[in-house]
N, C-alpha and C positions, 0 to 999 in steps of 0.2 A: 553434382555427380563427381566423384572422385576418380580417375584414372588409376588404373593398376600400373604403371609404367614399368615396375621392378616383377612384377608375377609376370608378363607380355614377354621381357628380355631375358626371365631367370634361364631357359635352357642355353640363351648362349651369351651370355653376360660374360665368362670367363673367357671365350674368345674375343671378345669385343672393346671388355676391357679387361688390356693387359696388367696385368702384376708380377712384376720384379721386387724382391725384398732391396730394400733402400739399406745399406751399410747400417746404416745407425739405430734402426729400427732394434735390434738385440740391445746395446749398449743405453738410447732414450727409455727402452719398458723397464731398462735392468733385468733381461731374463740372459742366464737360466732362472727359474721360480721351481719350485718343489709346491709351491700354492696352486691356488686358484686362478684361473686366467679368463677373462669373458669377453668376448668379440662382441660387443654392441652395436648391432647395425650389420651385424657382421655378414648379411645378404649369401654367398652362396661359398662361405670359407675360404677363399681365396686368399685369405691373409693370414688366418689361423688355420690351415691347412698344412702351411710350411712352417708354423712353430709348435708342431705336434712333441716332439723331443726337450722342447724346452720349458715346459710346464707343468705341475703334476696333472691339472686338469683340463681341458680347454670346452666354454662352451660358447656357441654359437649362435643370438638372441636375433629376432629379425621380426620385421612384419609379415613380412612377404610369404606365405606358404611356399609358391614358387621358387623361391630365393633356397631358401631352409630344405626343399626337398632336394636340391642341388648340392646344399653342406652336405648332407644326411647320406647320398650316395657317394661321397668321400669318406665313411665312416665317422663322422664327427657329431659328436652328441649338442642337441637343438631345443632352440626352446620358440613358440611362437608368443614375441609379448612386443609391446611398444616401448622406447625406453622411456617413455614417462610415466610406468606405471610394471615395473619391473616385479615380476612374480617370485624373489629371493626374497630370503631373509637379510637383513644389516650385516654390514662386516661378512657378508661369503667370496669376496674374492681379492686377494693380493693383487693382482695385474687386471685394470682392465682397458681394452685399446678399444677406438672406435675410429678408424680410417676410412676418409672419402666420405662421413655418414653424416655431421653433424648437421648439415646444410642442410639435409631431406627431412627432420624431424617437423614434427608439430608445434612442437615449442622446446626450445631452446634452453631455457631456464629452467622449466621441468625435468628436462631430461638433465642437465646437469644437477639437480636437486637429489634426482635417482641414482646417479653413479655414485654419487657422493657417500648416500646413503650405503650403498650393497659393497662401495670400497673397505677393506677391513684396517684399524690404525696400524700404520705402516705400510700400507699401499700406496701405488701407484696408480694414476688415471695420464693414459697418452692418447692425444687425439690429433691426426692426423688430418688436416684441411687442406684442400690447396689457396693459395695466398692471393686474395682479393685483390691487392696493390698491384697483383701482375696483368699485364693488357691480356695476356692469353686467358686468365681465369676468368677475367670480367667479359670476353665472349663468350665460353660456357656459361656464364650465369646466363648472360641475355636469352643464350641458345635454348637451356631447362626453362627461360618463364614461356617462351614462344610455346615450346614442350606440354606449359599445364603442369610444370611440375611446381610444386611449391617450396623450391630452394629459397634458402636466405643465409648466404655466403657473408662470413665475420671476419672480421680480421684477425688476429694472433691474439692484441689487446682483448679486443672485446668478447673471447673467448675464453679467454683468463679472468676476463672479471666477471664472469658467471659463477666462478670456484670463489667468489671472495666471503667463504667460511675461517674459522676461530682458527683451527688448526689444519690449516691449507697452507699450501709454498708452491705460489705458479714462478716456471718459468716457459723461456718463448727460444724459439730456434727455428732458422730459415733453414730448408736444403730445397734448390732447386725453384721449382713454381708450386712449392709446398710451405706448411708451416704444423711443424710442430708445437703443439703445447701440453706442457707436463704439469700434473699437479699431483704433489704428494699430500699426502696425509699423516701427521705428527703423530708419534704410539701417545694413547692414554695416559 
């Protein structure tokens, strides 16, 4: 039996957990974008909420109905899909972030299979984790398996070598009890 853990929390997910835009967040995606932007994981907008301005489009992909009907009354256009089986077409989005998400997915490789695929040449993929090696993060992990959740927390590395396609360029950045990892995509 599966737990809905994120449809249970969606109406108050946003006060629970808090989100502040981290400095670098604009400057790691490269927005402003005039493109495409997808929030992968993106649970209840909380994070593409506040880069409404800097995108031409943003949309907001998630499991969770719950999660999605909380972007949705922020005005933010939604999609219900899993990210390892992404209902786009190839090459529809120049920006796509997924923060705090990768640990919740089903599979990991798949879902990096997916961004890879719907990222358009010249895009960007930022994926926001927090950082294994920190003692605080490896209590939440224990905390989410006690939970029934099915996290599985990666490190920077082992995030980046998910992205190890032909014309891919990971790099890796600490801020805080977080880790960024960026992967571009080479134009054709």
């Amino acid at each position: 039996m599966h737990l809905d853990h994120f449809g249970f929390l969606a109406p108050f997910y946003d006060r629970l957990i808090k989100y502040s835009p981290l400095p670098s967040l604009n400057r790691i995606a490269g927005l402003p974008t005039g493109g495409r932007l997808l929030d992968a994981g993106g649970g209840t907008g909380r994070v593409s909420g506040r880069l409404r301005d800097l995108a031409g489009q943003i949309l907001v992909a998630d499991l969770s109905t719950g999660m999605l009907k909380q972007a949705a009354a922020k005005d933010l256009q939604t999609a219900c899909a899993c990210t390892e089986r992404l209902p786009f077409p190839g090459a529809s989005f120049e920006r796509i972030l997924m923060v705090d998400a990768l640990h919740h997915v089903f599979s990991q490789t798949e879902t990096a299979r997916e961004l890879w695929r719907v990222l358009a040449p010249g895009g960007r993929i930022v994926i926001l984790e927090p950082d294994i090696h920190n003692f605080a993060v490896k209590l939440i992990a224990l905390f989410e398996k006690a939970a029934f959740m099915r996290s599985r927390f990666l490190s920077g590395a082992q995030i980046a070598s998910l992205f190890s396609f032909a014309n891919a360029t990971a790099y890796i950045e600490y801020e805080g009890y977080n880790v960024w990892v960026v992967i571009e995509k080479e134009n054709s």
